[in-house]
N, C-alpha and C positions, 0 to 999 in steps of 0.2 A: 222717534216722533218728529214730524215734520213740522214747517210751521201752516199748511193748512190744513194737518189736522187737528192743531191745537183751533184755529179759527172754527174749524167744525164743533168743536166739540162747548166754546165757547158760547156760539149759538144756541145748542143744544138746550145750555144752564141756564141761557137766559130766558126760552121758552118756557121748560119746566118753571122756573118763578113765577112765571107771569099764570101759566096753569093753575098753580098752587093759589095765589091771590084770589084768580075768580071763583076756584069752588069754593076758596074761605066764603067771600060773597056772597054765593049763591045758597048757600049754607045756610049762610044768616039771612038771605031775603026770602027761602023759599023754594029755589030751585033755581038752574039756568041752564041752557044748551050748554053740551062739551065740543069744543074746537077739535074738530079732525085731526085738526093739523099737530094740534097739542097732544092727543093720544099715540100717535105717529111714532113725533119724537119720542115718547116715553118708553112707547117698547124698543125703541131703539136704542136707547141708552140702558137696559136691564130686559130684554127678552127672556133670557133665563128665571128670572126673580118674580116672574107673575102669580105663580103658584105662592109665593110665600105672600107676596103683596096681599092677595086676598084672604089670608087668614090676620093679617097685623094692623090695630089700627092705626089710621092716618094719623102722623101729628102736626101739630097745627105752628110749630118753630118754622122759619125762614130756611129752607135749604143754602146748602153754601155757593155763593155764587162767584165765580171767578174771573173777573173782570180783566177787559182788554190791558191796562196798568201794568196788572199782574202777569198777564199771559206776556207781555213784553219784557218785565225782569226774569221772568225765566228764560226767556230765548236770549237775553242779555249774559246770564249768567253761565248758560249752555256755552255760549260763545268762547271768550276766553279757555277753557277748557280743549277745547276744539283746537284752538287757536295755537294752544303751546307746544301741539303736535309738529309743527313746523320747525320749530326752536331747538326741540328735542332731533328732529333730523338735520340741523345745522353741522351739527359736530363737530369741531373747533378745531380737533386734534390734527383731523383730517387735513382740516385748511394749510397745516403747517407745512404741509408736504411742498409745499410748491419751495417754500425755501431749504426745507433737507435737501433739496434735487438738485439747486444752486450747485453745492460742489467748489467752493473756491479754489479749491486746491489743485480739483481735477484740470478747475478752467484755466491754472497756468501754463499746461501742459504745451499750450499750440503759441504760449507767449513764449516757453522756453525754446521751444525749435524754430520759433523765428528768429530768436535771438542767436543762435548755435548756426544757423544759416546767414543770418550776416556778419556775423564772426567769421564763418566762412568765405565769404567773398571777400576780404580782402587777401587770404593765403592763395586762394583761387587765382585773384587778379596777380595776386607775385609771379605766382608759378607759371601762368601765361605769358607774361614780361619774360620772366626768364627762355620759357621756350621759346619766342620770340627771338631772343637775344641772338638766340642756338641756333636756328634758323638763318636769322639774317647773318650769322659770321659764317652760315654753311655758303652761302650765296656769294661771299670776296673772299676767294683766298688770301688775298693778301693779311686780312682780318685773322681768317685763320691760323697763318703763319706768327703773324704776331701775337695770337695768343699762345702759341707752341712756343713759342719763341722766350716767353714771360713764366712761362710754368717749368720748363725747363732750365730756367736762370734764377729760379726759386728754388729750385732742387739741389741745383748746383751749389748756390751758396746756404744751404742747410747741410750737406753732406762737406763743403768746406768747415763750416761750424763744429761739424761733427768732429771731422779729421782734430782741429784745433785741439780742441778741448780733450781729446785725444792724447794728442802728443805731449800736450800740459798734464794730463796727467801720470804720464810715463816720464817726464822729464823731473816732477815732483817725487816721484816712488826714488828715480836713480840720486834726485838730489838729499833727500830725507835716510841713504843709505849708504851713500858715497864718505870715503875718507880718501885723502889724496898728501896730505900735510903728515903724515905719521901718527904715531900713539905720541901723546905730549909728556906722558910719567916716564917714557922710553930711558932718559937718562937723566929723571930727576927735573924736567920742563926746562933743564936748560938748553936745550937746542929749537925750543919753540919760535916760531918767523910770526908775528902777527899779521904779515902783509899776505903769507900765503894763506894762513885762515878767512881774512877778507877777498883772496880770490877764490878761495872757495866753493863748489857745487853749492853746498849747503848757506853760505852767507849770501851769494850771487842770488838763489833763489829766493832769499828774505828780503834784498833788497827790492825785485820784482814785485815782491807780493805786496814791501809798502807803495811802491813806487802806483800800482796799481788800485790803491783804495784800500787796501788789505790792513786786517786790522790784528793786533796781538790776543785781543778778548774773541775774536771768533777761533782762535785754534783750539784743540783738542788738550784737554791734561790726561796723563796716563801716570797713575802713580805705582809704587811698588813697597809695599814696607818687608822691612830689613832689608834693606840695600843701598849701596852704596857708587851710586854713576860718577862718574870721570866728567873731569870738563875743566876749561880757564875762567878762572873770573871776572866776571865783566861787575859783580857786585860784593863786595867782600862781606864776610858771612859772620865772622865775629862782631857783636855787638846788634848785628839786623838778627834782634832778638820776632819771633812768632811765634803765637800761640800752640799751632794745629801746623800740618803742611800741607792743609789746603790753603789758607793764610799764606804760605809761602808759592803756593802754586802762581797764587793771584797777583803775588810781588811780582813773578818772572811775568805775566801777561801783562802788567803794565811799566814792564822796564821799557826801556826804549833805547836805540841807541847813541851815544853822543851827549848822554845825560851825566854819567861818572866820568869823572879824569881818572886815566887809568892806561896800561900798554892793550887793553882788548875793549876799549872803550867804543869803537864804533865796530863793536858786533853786536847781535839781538842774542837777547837770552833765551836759550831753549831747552833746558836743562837747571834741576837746582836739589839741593838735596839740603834736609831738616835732622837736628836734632830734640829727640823728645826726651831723656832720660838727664839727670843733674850732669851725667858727665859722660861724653861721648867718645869712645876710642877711636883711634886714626893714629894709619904709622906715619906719623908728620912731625913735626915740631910744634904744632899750636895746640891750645889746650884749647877744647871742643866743650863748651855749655848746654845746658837745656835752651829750647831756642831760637838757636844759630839757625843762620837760613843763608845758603849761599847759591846764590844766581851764578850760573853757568851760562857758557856756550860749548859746543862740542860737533862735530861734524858727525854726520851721518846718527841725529838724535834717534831715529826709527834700529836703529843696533850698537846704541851705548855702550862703550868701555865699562864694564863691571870694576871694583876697585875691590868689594865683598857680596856675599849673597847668604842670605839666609843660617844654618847652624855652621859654627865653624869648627875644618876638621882639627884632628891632633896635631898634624904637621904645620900649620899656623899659629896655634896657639904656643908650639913651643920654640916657633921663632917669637913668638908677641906674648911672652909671659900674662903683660897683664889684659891681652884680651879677653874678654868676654867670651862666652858660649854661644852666643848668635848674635847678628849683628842689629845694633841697635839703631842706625841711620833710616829713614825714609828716603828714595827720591824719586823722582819725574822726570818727562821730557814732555815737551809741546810738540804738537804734531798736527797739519792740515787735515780738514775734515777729508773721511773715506782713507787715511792714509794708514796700515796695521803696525802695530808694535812688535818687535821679535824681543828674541830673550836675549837680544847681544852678546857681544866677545867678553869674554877678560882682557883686562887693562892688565898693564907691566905691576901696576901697584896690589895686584893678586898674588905674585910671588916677590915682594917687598920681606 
């Protein structure tokens, strides 16, 4: 429904009322013409209904008349209705799109390869300089020569370096194995030179090594239990009571030499042998403690004079009644790092 046909139909009800009034009227005066124009509208609003019209009678209440007011709150109220059809096509959800599309993540994408790209140019520009460089020394021989010249006198003293350290350590294996001075038990240590153990391979090399920075706590310990190494005392051993003979080990790495008054006082200790048990056998004259820790020097520590080793046979034990059945001594020797330990010779004092 439009709004002129609501105007239409407006018209319509106000004619028929105004019909209605005058045949009331004319009713009660007697009679009066009927308006054309009023019959008109009538059939027009109930064409259908004529047939019944004229069997019902008229009544004589006010028809209901529907005023322009009224025809405007309906077309008012129509409206909104109408109206929220727009609202309803809004759809909110929709609208959020445009920031799902956003993408922040995506959109770093062309930030990170700029970024990756000027990172880029500065290894770029290096490696340009450097071709450059390449270039320009291809252009002066002279340039060239003296870079042949610098890389080849790098070489040189790398492979000098080499040789060095080389020979240093071949010169350490002969020193760390060398005896030159004899076995010192030979006839009882009385033919011992203390001047020839100070020239020495083995002392010559310790002197170098302090001489050079070289420290006693950087050498190697190598220990052996049941055994009994050979050596002169640079620390006497009765009475330098320890615990363990690693305690003892630690003694010889901070002995030093020229600290004990002594006839082997300036040599380093590289050798030292512990005992663990209340009473230690040895074919000596001193009576051996639990304990006892004595700081040695010995040449060629990397193959030790054996003095005992491990279980002892019949034919010791019946020159040495009250020995033991194995031996009860721990000892060690200090040794430069990378330098190996052998299993050493027997000493004289193996057939004592």
């Amino acid at each position: 429904m439009n709004f002129h046909h609501i105007l239409r139909t407006t018209h319509i009800h106000i004619t028929l009322s105004h019909h209605h009034k005058t045949t009331a009227f004319c009713a009660f005066a007697g009679g009066c013409k009927q308006d054309g124009t009023v019959a008109v509208a009538a059939d027009a609003v109930h064409p259908a209904d004529k047939s019944v019209q004229a069997h019902e009678p008229q009544s004589t209440e006010e028809p209901h008349v529907t005023t322009g007011a009224q025809v405007a709150k309906g077309a008012q109220a129509a409206k909104p209705q109408q109206a929220a059809k727009p609202q309803q096509a809004a759809k909110p959800q929709h609208a959020a799109k445009p920031q799902q599309a956003a993408k922040p993540q995506q959109a770093t994408k062309p930030q990170q390869a700029a970024k990756g790209a000027q990172a880029a140019k500065p290894q770029q520009a290096t490696k340009g300089a450097q071709a450059a460089k390449i270039q320009q020394a291809a252009r002066d021989p002279a340039a060239v020569k003296a870079a042949e010249a610098a890389a080849l006198a790098k070489e040189e003293a790398k492979a000098a370096e080499e040789a060095k350290n080389l020979e240093r350590s071949v010169m350490t294996e002969k020193a760390m194995m060398a005896r030159v001075c004899g076995s010192p038990a030979i006839d009882g240590y009385s033919h011992v030179v203390p001047k020839c153990l100070e020239d020495s391979p083995t002392a010559k090399w310790w002197a170098e090594y302090y001489k050079g920075g070289g420290k006693q706590a950087d050498l190697v310990v190598h220990i052996e239990k049941q055994a009994d190494y050979d050596g002169l005392a640079v620390y006497w051993g009765i009475n330098n009571k320890k615990k363990t003979v690693e305690e003892c080990a630690e003694h010889c790495k901070k002995h030093m030499p020229n600290t004990i008054d002594g006839p082997f006082k300036a040599l380093p200790c590289n050798a030292f042998a512990f005992c663990p048990d209340e009473v230690c056998f040895e074919p000596d004259a001193h009576h051996h403690t639990k304990g006892d820790c004595w700081l040695k020097f010995t040449e060629g520590p990397a193959a030790p004079e054996v003095n005992m080793r491990g279980v002892l046979p019949d034919s010791y034990r019946r020159r040495h009644p009250t020995a033991p059945n194995a031996v009860q001594w721990q000892s060690g020797v200090l040794l430069p790092p990378g330098v190996k330990m052998t299993n050493g010779t027997w000493g004289p004092r193996w057939t004592w």
